[in-house]
N, C-alpha and C positions, 0 to 999 in steps of 0.2 A: 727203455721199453715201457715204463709203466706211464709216464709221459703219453707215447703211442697208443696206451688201451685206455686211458684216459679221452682223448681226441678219438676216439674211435666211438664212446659213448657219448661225447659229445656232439657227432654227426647224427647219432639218434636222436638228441633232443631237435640241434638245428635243420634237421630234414622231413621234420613234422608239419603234414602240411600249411597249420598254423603257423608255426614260426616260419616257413618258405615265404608267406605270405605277407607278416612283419617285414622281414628281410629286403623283399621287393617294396614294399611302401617306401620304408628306410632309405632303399639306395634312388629312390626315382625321386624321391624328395628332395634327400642330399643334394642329388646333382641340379636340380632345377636351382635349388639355394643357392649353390655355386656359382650358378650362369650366375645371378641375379648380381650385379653390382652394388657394392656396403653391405651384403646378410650375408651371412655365416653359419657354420655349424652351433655355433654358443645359443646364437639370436634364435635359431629353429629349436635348439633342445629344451632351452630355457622356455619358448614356449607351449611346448609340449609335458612340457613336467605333470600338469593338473593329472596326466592322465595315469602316472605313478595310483595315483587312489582309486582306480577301477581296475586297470591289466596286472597281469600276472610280470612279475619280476624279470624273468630271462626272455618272455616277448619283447618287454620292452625297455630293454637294455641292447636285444638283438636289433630292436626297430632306432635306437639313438648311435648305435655304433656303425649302422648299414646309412643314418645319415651321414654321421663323420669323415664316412669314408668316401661317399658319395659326394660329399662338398670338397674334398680334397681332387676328385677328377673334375667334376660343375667349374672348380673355379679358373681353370685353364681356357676354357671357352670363349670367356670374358675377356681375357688376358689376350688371348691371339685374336679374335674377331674384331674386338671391341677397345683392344688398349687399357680399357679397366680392369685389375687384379678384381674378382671378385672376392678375393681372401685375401691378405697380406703375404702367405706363402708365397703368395703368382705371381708377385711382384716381377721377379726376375723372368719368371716365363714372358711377362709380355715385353721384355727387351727386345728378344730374337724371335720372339712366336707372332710378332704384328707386323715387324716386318718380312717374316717369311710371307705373312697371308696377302700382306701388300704389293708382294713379288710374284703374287698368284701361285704359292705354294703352300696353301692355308691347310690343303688337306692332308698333307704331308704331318705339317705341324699337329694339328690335331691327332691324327693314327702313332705319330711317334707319342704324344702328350698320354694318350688311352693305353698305349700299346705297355711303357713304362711305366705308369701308374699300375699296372695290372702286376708285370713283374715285380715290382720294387712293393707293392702291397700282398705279395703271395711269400716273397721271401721274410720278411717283415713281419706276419704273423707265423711265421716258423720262427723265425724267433722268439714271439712271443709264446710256444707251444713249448719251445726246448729250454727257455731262457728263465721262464717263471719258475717253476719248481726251485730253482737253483738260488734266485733274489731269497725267495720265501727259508729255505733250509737257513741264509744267511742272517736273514733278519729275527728268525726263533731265538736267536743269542742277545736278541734288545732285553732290556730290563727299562724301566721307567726312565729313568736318567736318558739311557742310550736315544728311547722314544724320545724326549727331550729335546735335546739335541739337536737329532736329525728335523727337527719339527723346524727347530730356531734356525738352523741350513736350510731348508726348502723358505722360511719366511725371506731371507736375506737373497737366498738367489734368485727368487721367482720375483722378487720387490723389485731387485739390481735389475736384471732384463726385461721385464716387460713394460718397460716405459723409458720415456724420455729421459730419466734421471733418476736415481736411487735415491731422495729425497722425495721426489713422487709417489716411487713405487712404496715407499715406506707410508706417507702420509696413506696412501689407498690402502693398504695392510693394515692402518691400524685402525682408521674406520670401520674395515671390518674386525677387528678386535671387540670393538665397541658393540655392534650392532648383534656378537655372538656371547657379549655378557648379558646381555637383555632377560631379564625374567628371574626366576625364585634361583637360586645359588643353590644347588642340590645337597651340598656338603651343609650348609648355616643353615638352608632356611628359611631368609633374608631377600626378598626382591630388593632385585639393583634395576635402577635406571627405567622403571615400569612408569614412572610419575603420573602413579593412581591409577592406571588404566587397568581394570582389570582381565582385558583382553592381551594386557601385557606382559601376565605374569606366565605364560609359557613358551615368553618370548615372541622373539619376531621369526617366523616361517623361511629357510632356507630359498623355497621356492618365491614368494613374494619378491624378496630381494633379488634374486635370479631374473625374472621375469619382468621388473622395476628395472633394472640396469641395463639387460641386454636390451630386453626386447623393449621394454617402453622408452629409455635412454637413448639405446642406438635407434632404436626409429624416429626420433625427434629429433636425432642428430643428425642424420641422410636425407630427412625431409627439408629440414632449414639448409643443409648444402644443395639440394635442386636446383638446378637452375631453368629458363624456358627452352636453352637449347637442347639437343640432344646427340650426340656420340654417334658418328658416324661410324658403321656396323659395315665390315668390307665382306662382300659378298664370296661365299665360297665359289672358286674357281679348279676346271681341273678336277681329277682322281681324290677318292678320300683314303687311296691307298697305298704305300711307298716304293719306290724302286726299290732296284738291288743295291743299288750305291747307298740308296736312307738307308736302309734295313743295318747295310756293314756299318754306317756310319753311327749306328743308332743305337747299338748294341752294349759296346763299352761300355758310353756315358751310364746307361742302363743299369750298369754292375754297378761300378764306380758310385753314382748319386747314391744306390738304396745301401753301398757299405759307407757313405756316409753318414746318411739321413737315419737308419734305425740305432746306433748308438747314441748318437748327440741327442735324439730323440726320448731316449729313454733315460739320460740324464736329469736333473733338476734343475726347471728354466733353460733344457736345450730347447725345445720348441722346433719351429720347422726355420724362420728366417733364415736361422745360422747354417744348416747345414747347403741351404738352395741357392746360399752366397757363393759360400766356399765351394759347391759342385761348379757353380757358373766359371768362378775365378778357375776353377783348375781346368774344366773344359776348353777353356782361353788361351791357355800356357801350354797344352796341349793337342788340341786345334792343330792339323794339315794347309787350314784353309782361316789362318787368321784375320782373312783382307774382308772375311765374310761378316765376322763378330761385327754391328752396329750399324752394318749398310744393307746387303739381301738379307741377312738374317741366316744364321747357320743351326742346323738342326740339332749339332751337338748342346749347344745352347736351350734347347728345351727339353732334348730327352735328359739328361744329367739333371737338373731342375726339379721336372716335376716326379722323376724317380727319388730324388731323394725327401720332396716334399710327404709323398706318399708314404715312405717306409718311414720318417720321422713320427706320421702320424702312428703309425703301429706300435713303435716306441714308447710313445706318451703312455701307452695302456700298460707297461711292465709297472711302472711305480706307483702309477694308480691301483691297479687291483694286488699288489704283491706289498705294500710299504704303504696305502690309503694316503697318497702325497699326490697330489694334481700339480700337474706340471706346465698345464696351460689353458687357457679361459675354458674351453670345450673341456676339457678333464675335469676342470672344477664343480662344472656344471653336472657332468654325470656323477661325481661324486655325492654332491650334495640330493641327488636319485636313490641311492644309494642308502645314504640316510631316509629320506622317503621311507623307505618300505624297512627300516628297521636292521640294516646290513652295515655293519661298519668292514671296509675292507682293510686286507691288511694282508700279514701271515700264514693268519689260520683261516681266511676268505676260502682258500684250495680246500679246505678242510668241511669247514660247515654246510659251503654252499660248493661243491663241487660239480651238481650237473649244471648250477646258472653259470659258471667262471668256464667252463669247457664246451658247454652249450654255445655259448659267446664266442668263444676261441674259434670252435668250428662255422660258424652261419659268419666269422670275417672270411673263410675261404672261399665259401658259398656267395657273399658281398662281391667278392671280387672278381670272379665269372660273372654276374650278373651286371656288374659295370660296365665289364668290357663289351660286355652285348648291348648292353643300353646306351653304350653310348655311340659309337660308330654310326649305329642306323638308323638312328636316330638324331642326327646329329642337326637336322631341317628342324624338328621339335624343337632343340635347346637355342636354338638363334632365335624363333617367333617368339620367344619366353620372352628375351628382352624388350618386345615389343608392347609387353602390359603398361599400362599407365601407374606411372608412379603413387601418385592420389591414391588410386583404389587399392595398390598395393599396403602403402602405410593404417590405411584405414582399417582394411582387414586385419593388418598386424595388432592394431589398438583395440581393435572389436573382440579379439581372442583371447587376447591376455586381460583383457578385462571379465568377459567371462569365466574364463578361465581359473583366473583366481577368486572369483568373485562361488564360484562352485566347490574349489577347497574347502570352506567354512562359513560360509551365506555371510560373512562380519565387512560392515564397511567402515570397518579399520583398517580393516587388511586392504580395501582399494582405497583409503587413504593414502596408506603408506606406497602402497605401489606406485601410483602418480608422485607421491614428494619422493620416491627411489629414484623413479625416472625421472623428474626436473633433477635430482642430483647428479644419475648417470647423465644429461646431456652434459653439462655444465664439465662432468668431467671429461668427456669424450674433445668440448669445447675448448679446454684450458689444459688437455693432452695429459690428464690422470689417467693413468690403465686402470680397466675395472675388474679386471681379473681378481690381482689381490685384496679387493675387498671379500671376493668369493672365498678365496684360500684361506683369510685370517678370520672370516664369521663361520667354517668349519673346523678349519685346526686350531684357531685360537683356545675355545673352548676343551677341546682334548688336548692340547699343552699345558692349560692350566692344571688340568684334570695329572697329566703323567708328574707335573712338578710337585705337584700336591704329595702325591706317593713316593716322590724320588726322597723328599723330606722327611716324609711320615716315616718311609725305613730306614733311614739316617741318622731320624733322632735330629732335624731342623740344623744338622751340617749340609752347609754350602759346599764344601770342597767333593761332596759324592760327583758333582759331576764333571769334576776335575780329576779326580785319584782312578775312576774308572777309563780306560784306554782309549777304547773306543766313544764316548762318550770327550771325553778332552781331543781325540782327534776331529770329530766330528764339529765341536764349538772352534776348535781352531781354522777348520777349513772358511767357517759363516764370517769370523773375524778377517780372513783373508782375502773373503768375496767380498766384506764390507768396505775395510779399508785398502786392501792392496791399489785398486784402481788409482786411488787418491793419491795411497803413496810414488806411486807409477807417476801421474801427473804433477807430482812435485819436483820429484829426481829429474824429469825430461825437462821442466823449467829452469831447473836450476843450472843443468849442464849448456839448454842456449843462451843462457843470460851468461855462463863463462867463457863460451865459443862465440857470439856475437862480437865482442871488440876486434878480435881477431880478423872476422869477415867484413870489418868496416875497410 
C-alpha cells in the first residue's frame, strides 16, 4: 500500500503540464532515435547531458527515460522495414519482422512490435513500482565491505558481457578506472594523473567522456561504415492492424517475452540481448506453425522479442535507482546525470529524493500510453525519418556535442578531450572494445575506492573484513565465478573432446 500512495503522488508530479511535456519530447525523440540506424538511447542521452545545468532534475530524467523507452519501440521499425536493428536488442526482431513485411504483412509486424512493447513496458514498470521498495529494504543491510563487493560483481559481470570477451570488457573498465582517478585525491590531497593542468585538478567531467564516447565515438564510427548504397526500405502494404488469428497468436509470446525480459533485465549485465534470444528460441520450440520461423516470417517471432526487449528495459532501472549499479551503456549514462546535479543513487535515493524517483516511476506509465499512440499513426512519419541524409545527420550530431560541452565550462580542454575521447571511442567501437564499461568504472571506480577505504579504516587495515562478513564473501565469490567459471567451463569441455575424440576416429 504505501508503494501505491507513493505512485499516486508521483502521478502529480508526472502529470504536470511541464513534465507531460518532457515526456512527449522524450518519447517522440526516443522513437525517431530508434528508427534511425547505429543511434541509440546512450548516443541521444549522452548528448543531451549539457542540459542537466539548466533543467530541473525530475524533467529531465522524465525527458531521458521517455527517450529510453521510446528507442526501445523506434528501434523495431528499422528492424522490420529496413533489416537494420536500429538497437542491438532488434536484432532478433528483424529475423521474423522483415520477413513478414516482405510477405506484405509489415503491418501486422509493426502493431504486434507496438502492441507488445506497450504491454511488456506497463507490466515492467509495475515491477519497478512494487519491486524497488523491496531491492532498497535489502540493500540498507550493506556496510562498506558489502558496498564493495557488489561494486567488484557489477565490475566483473558488466566487463564479462558486454563485449566480445572479458579481457576487453576488463581492459574498457579499467580505463575508465583511470579516467575516474583524474584529479585532487579527496582523502590526501594529492593530485594524481592531472600532469600540470590545472584544469585537471577536478578531474575529468563525467559528461565530457559520456558525450566523447557515445556521441562523438559512435558517430565517427557509423560515418566511416556509410557506404554510397542505400537499404532498400520495403514499403508498407495492407492493414496496420491485426486479425483475430495475430491478436491469439500474439498474446502469449506477449506474456511470456515481458516474464522474461524484466528479471534478466534487472539483474547485473542482464541487458536486453539475452532475454530477446531466449524469447525468440522458446517462441521456436513452441511455434504451431514452425515451417514459418526463417521463411514468411511468424509473428510469434516478433511479439515475444520485442516484449521482452521492452520489459528488460524497465529492469535496468531497479538497480540503477535502488543499488546506483548501471547495468547497461544507457543506465550508465543516466547515472552519470545523476551525479550531474549532485544525487548519488542508491538505498536511500527513495528516501531523499522521493518525488524525483516516483515522479519518474509514474511519467514511464504515462511514456507508455503515449508510445503506443505515437507510434501506430504515425508510423508514415518514422519511415520518412530514414530518408534524412546521413552527412547532415552526423554533422549535426558533432555540432551539438560540441556546443554542448563546450557550454558546461567555456574550457577548451574539455573540447580537447572530447575529440581525443572520441578518436578513442572510434578505435574502440573499431577493434570491438565496449564503451560502456569505461562509463561504469570512471563512476564506480572512484566510489569503490572510496567504500574500500572505509571497509579498512573500521577494520583497522584487516583484509579478511571482507571475507568474515557473509554477505560480502558471498558476493566476491559470485565476481570469482563470473570471472573464471566460463574459463573453467572451456577447459573441462576441452579436455573431455580430446578424451572422446580417439574414440570417434
Amino acid at each position: 500500500m504505501e508503494s501505491l500512495s507513493s505512485l499516486v503522488g508521483g502521478f502529480g508530479v508526472a502529470l504536470t503540464p511541464q513534465n507531460l511535456m518532457w515526456c512527449l519530447v522524450g518519447t517522440t525523440l526516443g522513437t525517431a532515435i530508434g528508427v534511425l540506424p547505429g543511434l541509440g538511447p546512450g548516443l541521444t542521452i549522452a548528448l543531451l547531458l549539457p542540459i542537466t545545468f539548466k533543467v530541473d532534475p525530475t524533467a529531465a530524467f522524465i525527458l531521458f527515460a521517455g527517450i529510453y523507452y521510446g528507442a526501445m519501440y523506434g528501434g523495431s521499425t528499422t528492424s522490420i522495414l529496413l533489416n537494420t536493428p536500429g538497437e542491438s536488442a532488434t536484432i532478433v526482431t528483424a529475423l521474423e519482422g522483415n520477413r513478414m513485411a516482405r510477405s506484405g504483412r509489415a503491418g501486422a509486424a509493426l502493431a504486434t512490435s507496438a502492441i507488445g512493447s506497450f504491454v511488456a513496458g506497463t507490466v515492467g514498470t509495475l515491477g519497478i513500482t512494487f519491486l524497488a521498495p523491496v531491492v532498497v529494504d535489502f540493500a540498507l543491510q550493506f556496510g562498506p565491505a558489502e558496498y564493495f563487493a557488489l561494486m567488484v560483481l557489477a565490475f566483473v559481470t558488466v566487463s564479462a558481457v558486454l563485449g566480445s570477451s572479458a579481457v576487453r570488457g576488463l581492459a574498457s573498465l579499467f580505463l575508465g578506472f583511470y579516467l575516474g582517478m583524474i584529479g585532487v585525491d579527496l582523502q590526501t590531497g594529492q593530485p594524481r594523473f592531472s600532469f600540470g593542468l590545472f584544469e585537471l585538478l577536478d578531474g575529468i567531467s563525467v559528461i565530457v567522456v559520456a558525450v566523447g564516447l557515445f556521441a562523438v565515438g559512435e558517430t565517427l564510427y557509423v560515418a566511416a561504415r556509410h557506404y554510397a548504397g542505400r537499404d532498400e526500405i520495403v514499403p508498407l502494404k495492407g492493414s496496420l492492424y491485426m486479425t483475430r488469428e495475430e491478436w491469439s497468436r500474439s498474446w502469449k509470446p506477449w506474456i511470456r517475452g515481458t516474464l522474461l525480459g524484466f528479471p534478466i533485465g534487472a539483474m547485473p549485465a542482464g541487458g536486453a540481448e539475452v532475454p530477446t534470444f531466449l524469447s525468440y528460441w522458446l517462441e521456436k520450440r513452441l511455434s504451431r506453425r514452425p515451417e514459418e520461423f526463417g521463411t514468411t516470417g511468424a509473428i510469434e517471432g516478433v511479439a515475444g522479442p520485442e516484449a521482452a526487449n521492452n520489459a528488460s528495459a524497465a529492469g535496468v532501472l531497479v538497480p540503477m535507482l535502488t543499488l546506483g549499479l548501471p547495468t547497461s551503456a544507457t543506465a550508465a549514462i543516466m547515472l552519470s546525470a545523476f551525479q550531474s546535479y549532485g544525487i548519488n543513487p542508491g538505498p536511500l535515493l527513495l528516501q531523499s529524493q522521493g518525488a524525483l524517483v516516483w515522479g519518474l516511476i509514474a511519467s514511464l506509465y504515462v511514456a507508455n500510453v503515449m508510445l503506443l499512440v505515437l507510434n501506430l499513426p504515425l508510423i508514415g512519419l518514422w519511415v520518412r525519418i530514414l530518408k534524412v541524409p546521413p552527412p547532415l545527420l552526423y554533422a549535426g550530431i558533432l555540432v551539438f556535442a560540441t556546443i554542448g560541452t563546450y557550454g558546461i565550462s567555456n574550457s577548451v580542454v574539455d573540447l580537447v578531450l572530447l575529440y581525443i575521447l572520441g578518436a578513442v571511442g572510434f578505435l574502440m567501437r573499431r577493434f570491438d572494445f565496449p564503451t560502456a564499461p569505461v562509463i561504469i568504472g570512471m563512476i564506480l571506480g572512484p566510489l569503490a575506492e572510496t567504500e574500500f577505504r572505509r571497509a579498512m579504516t573500521i577494520s583497522n587495515g584487516d583484509w579478511t573484513v571482507f571475507f568474515t562478513h557473509p554477505l560480502s564473501a558471498a558476493l566476491l565469490a559470485l565476481a570469482a565465478l563470473g570471472l573464471l567459471g566460463p574459463r573453467i567451463y572451456a577447459l573441462l569441455r576441452r579436455d573431455r573432446r580430446a578424451e572422446t575424440s580417439p574414440r570417434g576416429a
